[in-house]
Residue frames as qw, qx, qy, qz and C-alpha x, y, z in Angstrom:
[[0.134, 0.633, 0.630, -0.430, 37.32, -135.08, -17.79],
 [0.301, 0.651, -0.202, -0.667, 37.78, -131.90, -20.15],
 [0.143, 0.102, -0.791, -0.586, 38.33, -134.63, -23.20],
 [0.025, 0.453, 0.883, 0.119, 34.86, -136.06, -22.29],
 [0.229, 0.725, 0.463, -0.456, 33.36, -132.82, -22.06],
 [0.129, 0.633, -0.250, -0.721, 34.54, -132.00, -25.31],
 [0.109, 0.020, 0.923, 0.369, 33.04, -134.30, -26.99],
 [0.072, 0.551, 0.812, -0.180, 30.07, -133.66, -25.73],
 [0.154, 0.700, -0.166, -0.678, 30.34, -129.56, -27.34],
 [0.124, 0.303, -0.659, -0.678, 31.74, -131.04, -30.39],
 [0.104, -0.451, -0.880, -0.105, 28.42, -133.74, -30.80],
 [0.020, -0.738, -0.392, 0.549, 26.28, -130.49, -29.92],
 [0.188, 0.573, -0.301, -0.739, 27.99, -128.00, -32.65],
 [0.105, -0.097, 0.834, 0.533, 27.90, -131.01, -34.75],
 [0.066, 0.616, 0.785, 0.024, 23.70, -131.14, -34.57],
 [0.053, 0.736, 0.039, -0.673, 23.66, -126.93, -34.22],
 [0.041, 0.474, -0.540, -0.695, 25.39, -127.03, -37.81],
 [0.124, -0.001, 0.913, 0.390, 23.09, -129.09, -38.90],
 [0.021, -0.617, -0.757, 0.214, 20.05, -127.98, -38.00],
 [0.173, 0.477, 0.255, 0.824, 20.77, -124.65, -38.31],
 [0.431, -0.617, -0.041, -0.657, 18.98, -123.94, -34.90],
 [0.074, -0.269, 0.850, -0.448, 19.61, -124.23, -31.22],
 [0.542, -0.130, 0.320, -0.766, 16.05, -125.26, -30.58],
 [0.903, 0.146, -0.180, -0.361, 15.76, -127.64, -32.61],
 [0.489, 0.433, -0.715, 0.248, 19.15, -128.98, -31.77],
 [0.335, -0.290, 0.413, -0.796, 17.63, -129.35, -28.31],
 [0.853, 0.059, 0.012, -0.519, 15.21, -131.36, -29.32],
 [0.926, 0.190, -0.324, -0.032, 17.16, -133.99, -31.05],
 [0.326, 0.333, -0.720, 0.514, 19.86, -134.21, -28.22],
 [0.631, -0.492, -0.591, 0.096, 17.30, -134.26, -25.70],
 [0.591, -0.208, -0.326, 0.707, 18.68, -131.20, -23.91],
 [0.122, 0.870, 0.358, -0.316, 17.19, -127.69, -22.87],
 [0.431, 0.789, 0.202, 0.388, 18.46, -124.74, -25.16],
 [0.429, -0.858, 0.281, 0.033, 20.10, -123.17, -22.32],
 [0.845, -0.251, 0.430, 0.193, 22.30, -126.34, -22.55],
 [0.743, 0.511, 0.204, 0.381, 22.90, -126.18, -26.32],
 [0.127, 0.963, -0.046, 0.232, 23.86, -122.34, -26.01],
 [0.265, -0.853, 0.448, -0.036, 26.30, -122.87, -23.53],
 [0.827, -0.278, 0.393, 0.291, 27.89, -125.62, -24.98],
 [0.647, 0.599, 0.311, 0.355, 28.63, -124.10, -27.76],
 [0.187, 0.899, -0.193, 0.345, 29.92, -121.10, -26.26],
 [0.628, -0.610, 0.471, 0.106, 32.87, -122.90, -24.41],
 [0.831, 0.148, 0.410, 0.346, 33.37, -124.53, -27.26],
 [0.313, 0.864, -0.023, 0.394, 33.75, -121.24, -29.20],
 [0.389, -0.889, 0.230, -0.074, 35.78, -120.36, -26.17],
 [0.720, -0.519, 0.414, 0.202, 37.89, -123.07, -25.76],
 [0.720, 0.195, 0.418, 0.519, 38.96, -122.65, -29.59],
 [0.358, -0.420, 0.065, 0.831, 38.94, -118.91, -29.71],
 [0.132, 0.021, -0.670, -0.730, 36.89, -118.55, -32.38],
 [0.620, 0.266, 0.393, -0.625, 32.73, -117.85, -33.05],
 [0.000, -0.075, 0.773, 0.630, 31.36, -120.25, -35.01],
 [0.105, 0.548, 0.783, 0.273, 27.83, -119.11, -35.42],
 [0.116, -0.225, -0.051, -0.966, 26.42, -115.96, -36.12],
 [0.192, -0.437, -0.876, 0.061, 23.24, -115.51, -33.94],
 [0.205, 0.294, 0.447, 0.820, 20.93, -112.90, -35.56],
 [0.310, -0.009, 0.416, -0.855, 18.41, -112.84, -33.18],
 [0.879, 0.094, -0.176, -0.432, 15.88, -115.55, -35.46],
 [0.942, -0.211, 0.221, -0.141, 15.36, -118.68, -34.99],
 [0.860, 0.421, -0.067, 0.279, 17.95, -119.83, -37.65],
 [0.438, -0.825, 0.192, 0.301, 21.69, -119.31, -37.07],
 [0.619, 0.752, -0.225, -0.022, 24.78, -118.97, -39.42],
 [0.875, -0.351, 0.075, 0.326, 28.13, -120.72, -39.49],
 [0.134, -0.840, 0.468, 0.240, 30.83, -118.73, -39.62],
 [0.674, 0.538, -0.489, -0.131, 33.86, -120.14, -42.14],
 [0.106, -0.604, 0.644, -0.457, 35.50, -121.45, -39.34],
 [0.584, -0.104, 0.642, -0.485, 32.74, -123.68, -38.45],
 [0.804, 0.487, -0.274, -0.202, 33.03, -125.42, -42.00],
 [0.376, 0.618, -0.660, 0.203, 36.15, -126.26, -41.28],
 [0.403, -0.237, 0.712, -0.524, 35.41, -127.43, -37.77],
 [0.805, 0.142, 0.296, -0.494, 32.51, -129.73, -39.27],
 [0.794, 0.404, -0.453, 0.015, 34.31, -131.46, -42.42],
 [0.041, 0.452, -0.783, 0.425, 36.96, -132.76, -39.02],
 [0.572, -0.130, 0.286, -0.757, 33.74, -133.33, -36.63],
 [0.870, 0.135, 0.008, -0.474, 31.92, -136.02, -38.40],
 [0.662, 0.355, -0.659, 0.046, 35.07, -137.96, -39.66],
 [0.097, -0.436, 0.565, -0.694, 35.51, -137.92, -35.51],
 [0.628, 0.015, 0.538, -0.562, 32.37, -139.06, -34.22],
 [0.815, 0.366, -0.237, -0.383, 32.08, -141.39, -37.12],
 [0.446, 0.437, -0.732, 0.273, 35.16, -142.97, -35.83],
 [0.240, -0.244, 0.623, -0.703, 34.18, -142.91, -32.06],
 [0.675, 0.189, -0.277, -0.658, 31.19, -144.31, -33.60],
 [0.814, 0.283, -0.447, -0.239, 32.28, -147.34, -35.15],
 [0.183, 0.263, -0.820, 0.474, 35.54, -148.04, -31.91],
 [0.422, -0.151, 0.453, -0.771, 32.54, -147.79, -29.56],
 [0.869, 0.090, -0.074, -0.481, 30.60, -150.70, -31.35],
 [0.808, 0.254, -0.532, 0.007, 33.22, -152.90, -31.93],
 [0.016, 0.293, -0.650, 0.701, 34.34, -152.42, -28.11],
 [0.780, -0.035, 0.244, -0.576, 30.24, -153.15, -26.88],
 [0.934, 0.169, -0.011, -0.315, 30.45, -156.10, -29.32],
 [0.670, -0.503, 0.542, 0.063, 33.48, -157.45, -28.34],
 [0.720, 0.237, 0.566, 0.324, 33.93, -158.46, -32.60],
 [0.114, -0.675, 0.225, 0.694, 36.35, -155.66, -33.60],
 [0.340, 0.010, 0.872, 0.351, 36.11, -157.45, -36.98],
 [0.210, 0.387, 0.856, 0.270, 32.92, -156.29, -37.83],
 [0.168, -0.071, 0.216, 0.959, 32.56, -153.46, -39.73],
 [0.326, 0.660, 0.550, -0.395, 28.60, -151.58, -39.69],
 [0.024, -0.094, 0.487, 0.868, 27.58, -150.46, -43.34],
 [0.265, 0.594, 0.422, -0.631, 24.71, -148.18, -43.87],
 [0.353, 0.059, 0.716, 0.599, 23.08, -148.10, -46.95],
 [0.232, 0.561, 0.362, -0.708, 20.98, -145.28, -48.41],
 [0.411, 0.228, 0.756, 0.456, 19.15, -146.37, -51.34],
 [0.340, 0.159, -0.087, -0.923, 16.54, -144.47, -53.70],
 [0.689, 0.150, 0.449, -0.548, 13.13, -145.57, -54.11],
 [0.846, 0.456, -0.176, -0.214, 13.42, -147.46, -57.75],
 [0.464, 0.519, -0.678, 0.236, 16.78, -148.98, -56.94],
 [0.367, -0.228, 0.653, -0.622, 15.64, -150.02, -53.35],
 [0.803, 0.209, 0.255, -0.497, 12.43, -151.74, -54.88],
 [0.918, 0.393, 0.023, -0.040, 14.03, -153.53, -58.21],
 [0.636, 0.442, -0.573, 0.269, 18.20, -153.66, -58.37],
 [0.189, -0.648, 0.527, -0.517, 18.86, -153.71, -54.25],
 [0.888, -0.144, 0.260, -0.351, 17.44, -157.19, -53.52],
 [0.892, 0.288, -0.189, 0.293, 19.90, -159.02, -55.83],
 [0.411, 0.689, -0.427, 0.418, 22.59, -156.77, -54.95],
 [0.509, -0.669, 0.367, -0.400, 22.25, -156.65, -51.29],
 [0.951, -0.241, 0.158, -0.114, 22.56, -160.68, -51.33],
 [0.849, 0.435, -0.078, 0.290, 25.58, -160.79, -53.19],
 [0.121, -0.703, 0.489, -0.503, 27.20, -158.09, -50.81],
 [0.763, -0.437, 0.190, -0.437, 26.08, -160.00, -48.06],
 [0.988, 0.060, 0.104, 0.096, 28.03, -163.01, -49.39],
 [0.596, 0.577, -0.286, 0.480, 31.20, -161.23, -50.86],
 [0.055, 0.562, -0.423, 0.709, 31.82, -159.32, -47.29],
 [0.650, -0.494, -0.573, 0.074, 30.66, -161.50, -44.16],
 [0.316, -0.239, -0.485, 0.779, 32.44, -158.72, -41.74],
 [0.067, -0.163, 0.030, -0.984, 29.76, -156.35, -42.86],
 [0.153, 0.499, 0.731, -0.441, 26.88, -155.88, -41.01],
 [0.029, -0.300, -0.501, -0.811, 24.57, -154.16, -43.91],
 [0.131, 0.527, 0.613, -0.575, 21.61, -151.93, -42.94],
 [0.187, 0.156, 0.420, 0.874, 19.65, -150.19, -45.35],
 [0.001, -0.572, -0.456, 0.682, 17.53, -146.96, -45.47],
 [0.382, 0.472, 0.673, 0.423, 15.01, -146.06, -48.17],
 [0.042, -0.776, -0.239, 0.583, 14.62, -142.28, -49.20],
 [0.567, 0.806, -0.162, 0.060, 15.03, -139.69, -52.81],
 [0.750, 0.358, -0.081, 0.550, 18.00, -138.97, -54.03],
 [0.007, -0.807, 0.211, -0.552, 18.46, -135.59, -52.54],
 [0.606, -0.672, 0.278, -0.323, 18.08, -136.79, -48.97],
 [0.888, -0.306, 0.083, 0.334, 20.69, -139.74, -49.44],
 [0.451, 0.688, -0.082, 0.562, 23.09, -137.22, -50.90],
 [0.175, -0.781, 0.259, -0.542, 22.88, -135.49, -47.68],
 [0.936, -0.343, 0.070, -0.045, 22.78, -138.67, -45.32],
 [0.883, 0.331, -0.070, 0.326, 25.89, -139.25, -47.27],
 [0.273, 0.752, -0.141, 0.584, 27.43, -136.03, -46.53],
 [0.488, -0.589, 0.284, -0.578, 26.55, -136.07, -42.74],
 [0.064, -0.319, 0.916, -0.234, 28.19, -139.54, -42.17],
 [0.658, -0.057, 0.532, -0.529, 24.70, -141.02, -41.43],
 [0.911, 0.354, 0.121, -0.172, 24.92, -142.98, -44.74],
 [0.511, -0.416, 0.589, 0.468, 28.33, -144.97, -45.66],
 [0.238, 0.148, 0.726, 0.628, 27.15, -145.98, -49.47],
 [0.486, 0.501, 0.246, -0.672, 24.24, -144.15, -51.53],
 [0.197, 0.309, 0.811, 0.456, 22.28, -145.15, -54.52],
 [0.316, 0.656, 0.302, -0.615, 20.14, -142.04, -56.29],
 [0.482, 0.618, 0.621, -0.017, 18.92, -141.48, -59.53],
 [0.284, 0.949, 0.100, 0.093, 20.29, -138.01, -60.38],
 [0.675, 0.327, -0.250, 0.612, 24.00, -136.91, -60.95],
 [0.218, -0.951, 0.024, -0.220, 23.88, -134.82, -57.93],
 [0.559, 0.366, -0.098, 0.738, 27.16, -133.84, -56.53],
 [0.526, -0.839, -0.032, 0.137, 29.14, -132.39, -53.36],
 [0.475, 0.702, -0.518, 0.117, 32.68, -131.78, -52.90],
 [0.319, -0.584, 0.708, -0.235, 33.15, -133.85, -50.13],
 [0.852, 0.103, 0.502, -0.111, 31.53, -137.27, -52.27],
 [0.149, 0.478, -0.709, -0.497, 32.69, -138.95, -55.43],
 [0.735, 0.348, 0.266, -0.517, 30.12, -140.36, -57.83],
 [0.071, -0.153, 0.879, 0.447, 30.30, -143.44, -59.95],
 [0.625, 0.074, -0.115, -0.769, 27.94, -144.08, -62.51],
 [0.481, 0.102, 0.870, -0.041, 26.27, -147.82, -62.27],
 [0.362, 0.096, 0.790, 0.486, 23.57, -148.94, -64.86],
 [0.108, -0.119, -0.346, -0.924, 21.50, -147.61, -67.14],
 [0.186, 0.481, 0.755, -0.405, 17.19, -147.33, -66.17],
 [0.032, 0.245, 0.668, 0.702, 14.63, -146.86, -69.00],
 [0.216, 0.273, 0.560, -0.751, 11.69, -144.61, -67.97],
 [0.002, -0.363, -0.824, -0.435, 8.22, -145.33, -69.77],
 [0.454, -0.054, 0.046, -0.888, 5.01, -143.72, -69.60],
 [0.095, -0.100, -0.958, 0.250, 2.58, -145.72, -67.54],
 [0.185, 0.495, 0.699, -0.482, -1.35, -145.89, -67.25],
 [0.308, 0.709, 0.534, 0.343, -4.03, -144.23, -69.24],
 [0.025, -0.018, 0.086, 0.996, -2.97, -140.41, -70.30],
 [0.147, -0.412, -0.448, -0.779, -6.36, -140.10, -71.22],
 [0.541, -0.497, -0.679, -0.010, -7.66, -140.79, -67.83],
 [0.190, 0.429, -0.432, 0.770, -5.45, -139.34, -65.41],
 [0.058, 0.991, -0.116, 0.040, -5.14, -137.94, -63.07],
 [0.715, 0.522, -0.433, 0.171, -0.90, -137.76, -62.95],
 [0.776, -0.621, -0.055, 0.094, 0.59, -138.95, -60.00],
 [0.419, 0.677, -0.313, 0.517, 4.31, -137.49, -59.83],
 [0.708, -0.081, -0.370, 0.596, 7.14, -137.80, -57.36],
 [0.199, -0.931, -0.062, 0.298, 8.04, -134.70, -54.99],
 [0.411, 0.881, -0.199, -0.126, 10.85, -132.59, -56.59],
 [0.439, -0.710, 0.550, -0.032, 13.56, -133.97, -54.78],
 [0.914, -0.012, 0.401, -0.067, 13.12, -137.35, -56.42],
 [0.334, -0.259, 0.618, 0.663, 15.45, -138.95, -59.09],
 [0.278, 0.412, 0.866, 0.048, 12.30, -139.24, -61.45],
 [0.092, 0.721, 0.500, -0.471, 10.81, -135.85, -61.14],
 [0.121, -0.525, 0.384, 0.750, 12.86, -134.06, -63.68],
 [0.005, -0.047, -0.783, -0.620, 11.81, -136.08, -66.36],
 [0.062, 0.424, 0.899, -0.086, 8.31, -136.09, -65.29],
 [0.084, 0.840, 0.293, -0.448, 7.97, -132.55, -65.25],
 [0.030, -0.377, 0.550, 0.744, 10.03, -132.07, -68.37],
 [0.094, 0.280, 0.923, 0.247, 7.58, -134.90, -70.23],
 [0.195, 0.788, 0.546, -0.207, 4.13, -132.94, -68.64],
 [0.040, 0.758, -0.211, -0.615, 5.96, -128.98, -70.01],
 [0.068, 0.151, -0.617, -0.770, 6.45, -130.71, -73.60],
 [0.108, -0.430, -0.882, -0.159, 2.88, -132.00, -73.71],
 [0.238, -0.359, -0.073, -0.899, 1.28, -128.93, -72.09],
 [0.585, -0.379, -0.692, -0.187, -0.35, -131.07, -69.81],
 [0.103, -0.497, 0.318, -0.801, -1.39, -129.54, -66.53],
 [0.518, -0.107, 0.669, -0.522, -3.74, -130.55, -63.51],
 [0.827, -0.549, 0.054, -0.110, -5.47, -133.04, -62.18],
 [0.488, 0.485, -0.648, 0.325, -1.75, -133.47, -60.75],
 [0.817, -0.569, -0.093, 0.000, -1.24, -135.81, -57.19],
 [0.015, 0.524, -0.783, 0.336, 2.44, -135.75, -55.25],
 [0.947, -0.320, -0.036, -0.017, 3.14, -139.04, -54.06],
 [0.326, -0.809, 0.488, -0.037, 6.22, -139.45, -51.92],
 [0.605, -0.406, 0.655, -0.201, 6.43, -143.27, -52.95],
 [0.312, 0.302, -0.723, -0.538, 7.03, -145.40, -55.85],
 [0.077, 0.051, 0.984, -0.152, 5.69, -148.11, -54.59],
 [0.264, 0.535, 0.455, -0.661, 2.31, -146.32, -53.66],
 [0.356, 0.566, -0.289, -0.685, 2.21, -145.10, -57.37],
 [0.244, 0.235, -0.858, -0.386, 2.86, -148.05, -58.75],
 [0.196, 0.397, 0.845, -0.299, -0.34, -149.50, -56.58],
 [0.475, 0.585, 0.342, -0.561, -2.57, -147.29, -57.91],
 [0.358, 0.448, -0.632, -0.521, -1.35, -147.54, -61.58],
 [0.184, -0.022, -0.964, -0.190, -1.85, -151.42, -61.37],
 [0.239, 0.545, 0.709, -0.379, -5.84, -150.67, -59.99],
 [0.236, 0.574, 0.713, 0.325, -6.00, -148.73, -62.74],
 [0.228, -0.926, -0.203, 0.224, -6.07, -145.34, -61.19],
 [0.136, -0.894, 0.246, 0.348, -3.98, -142.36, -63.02],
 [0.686, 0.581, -0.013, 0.437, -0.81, -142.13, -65.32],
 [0.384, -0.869, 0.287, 0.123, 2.92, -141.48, -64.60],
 [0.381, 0.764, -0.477, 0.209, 6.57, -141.53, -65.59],
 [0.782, -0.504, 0.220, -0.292, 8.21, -144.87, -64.16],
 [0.260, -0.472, 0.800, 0.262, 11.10, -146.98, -64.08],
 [0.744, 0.125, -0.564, -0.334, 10.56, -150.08, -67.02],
 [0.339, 0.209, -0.857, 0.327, 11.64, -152.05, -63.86],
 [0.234, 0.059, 0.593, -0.769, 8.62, -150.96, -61.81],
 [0.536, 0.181, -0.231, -0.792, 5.96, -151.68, -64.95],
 [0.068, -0.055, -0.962, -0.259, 5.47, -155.05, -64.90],
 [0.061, 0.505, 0.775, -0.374, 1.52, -156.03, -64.77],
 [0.119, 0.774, 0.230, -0.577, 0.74, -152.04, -66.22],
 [0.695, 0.557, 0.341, 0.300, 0.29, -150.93, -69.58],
 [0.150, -0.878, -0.042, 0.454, 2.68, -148.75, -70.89],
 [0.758, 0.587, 0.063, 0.277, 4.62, -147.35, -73.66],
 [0.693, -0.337, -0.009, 0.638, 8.48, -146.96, -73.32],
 [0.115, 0.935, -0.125, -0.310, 9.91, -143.12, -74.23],
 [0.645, 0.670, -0.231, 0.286, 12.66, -142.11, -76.44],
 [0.696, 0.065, -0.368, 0.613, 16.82, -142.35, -75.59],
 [0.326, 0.299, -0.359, 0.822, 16.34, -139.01, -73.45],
 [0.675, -0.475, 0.188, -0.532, 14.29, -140.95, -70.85],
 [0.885, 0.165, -0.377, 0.217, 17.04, -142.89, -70.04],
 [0.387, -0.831, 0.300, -0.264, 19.05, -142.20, -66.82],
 [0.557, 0.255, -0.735, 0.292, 21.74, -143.71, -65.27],
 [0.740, -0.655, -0.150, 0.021, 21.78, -144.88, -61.52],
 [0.424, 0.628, -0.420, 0.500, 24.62, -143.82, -59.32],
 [0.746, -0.467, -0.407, 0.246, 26.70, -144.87, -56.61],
 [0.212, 0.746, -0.268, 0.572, 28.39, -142.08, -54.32],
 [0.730, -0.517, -0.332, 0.299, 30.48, -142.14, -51.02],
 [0.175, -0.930, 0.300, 0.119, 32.68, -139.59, -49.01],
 [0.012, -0.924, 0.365, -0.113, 36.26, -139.05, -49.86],
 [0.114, -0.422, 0.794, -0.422, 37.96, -139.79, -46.99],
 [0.880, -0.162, -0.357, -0.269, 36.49, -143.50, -46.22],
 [0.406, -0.587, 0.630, -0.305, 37.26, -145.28, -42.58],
 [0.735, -0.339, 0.585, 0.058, 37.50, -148.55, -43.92],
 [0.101, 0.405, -0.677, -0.606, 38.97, -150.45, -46.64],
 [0.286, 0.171, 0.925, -0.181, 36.34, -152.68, -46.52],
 [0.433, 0.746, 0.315, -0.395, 33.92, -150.22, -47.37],
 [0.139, 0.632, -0.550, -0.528, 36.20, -149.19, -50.58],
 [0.112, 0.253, -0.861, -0.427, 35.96, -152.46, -51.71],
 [0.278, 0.505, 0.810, -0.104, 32.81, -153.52, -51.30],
 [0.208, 0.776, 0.176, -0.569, 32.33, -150.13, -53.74],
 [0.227, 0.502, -0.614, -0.566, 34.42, -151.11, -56.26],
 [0.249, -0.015, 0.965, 0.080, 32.55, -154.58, -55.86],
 [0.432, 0.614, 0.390, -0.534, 29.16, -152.92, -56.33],
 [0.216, 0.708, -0.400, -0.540, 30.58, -150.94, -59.58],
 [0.045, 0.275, -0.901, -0.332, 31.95, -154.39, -61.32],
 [0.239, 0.532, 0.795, -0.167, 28.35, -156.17, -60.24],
 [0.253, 0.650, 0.020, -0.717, 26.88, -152.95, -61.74],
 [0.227, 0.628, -0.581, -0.465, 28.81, -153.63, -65.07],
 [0.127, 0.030, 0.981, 0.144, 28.24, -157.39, -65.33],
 [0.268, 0.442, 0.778, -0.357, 24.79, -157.02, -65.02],
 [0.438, 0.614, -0.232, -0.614, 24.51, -153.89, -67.92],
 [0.030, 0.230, -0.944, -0.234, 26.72, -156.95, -70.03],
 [0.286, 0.114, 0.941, -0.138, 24.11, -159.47, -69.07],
 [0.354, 0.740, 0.355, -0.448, 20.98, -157.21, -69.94],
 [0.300, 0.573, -0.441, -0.622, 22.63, -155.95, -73.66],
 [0.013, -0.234, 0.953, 0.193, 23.17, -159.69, -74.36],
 [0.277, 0.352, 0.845, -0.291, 19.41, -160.57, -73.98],
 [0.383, 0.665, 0.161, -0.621, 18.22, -157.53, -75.21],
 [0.233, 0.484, -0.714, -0.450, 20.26, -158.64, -78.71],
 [0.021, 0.120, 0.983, 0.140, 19.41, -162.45, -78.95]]
């Protein structure tokens, strides 16, 4: 009985530390705030030790302790996780991989790849979950994503980043028209977009769009100018930038990986990655 109520503290601190607030931790467990508080303080109890500082605002602090406690946590429930499915589904064999793509890799290199996964690894069950680069960084971190694919070299200490292929960014639609439609900061894209407008001086009309896709509708009606993968231009006039609007794509996972499956179906990505640069130089030459 005490091991099943400690799970249920540790799956509690583990949303507290993430959230940074009981209330909200509340929410997403479905439990009052009373509840959250006191599970957390047995748990602090039953390990001697406070992990969160609680200032009197909404927000709360983890204590060093509760770092430690959390990098354990997730590898935990990430396990419990994965026994618990293959126990329901009676096909211990089959292994659940989450994928967390970015929005230009999701739209134009994930569709080949995904099928070729899909074939190399029948025990995996593949899911995948479009979003920037920042937010699969974190997915990544927090267990909720097994593989990521983002745009920028970001960087944790619990992941380890390989680089994949290379993505030409162009200038797209009429400059003279505008207005510029631009990614939120977070994106892999944005850097260069807002480096490109700061050497041009170029200021409003400026739109946020959350969505490549979206952008890339309105660019093919004709509507605005933006900074865009060459993979996303087809159909849209544009003119391609110089070598330092080039980017690389990157793959990143945790560490400490629970299967070997998943390992290799990363180093399979990485070699598919590398054939495919190969294939593309060879064309680009003839």
């Amino acid at each position: 009985m005490k091991g099943i109520l400690m799970f249920k503290w540790l799956e509690t601190f583990k949303v507290v530390y993430e959230t940074k607030n009981f209330s909200r931790a509340s929410e997403i467990l479905f439990i009052s705030q009373p509840t959250v508080s006191s599970q957390i303080k047995q748990l602090e109890n039953e390990l001697n030790t406070q992990l969160f500082i609680r200032s009197g605002r909404k927000e709360v602090l983890a204590t060093p302790q509760a770092e430690i406690l959390y990098e354990r946590v997730i590898d935990l429930i990430d396990d419990w996780d994965n026994l618990y499915h293959a126990v329901q589904t009676n096909q211990q064999q089959i292994i659940r991989c989450v994928i967390g793509a970015s929005h230009t890799f999701a739209n134009y290199i994930l569709p080949k790849l995904l099928i070729q996964l899909h074939q190399k690894f029948p025990q995996i069950r593949f899911s995948v979950q479009m979003m920037n680069s920042l937010e699969v960084l974190q997915a990544v971190e927090h267990h909720a994503v097994d593989l990521g694919f983002i745009e920028k070299p970001l960087s944790a200490p619990t992941i380890k980043r390989a680089s994949l292929m290379e993505d030409q960014l162009v200038l797209a639609g009429d400059t003279q028209a505008g207005p510029w439609l631009v990614r939120e900061n977070t994106s892999g894209v944005y850097y260069y977009t807002k480096r490109f407008l700061e050497e041009k001086d170029i200021g409003d009309p400026v739109i946020e769009v959350q969505n490549n896709e979206v952008i890339v509708g309105l660019l093919k009606q004709g509507f605005g100018c933006s900074v865009i993968s060459e993979r996303a231009a087809e159909g849209i006039a544009y003119q391609r930038l110089d070598d330092s609007f080039k980017r690389n794509f990157y793959l990143i996972r945790r560490k400490t990986s629970t299967f070997d499956a998943i390992e290799e179906c990363a180093k399979f990505i990485c070699q598919w990655s590398e054939a495919q640069e190969n294939k593309n130089n060879e064309e680009t030459i003839e």
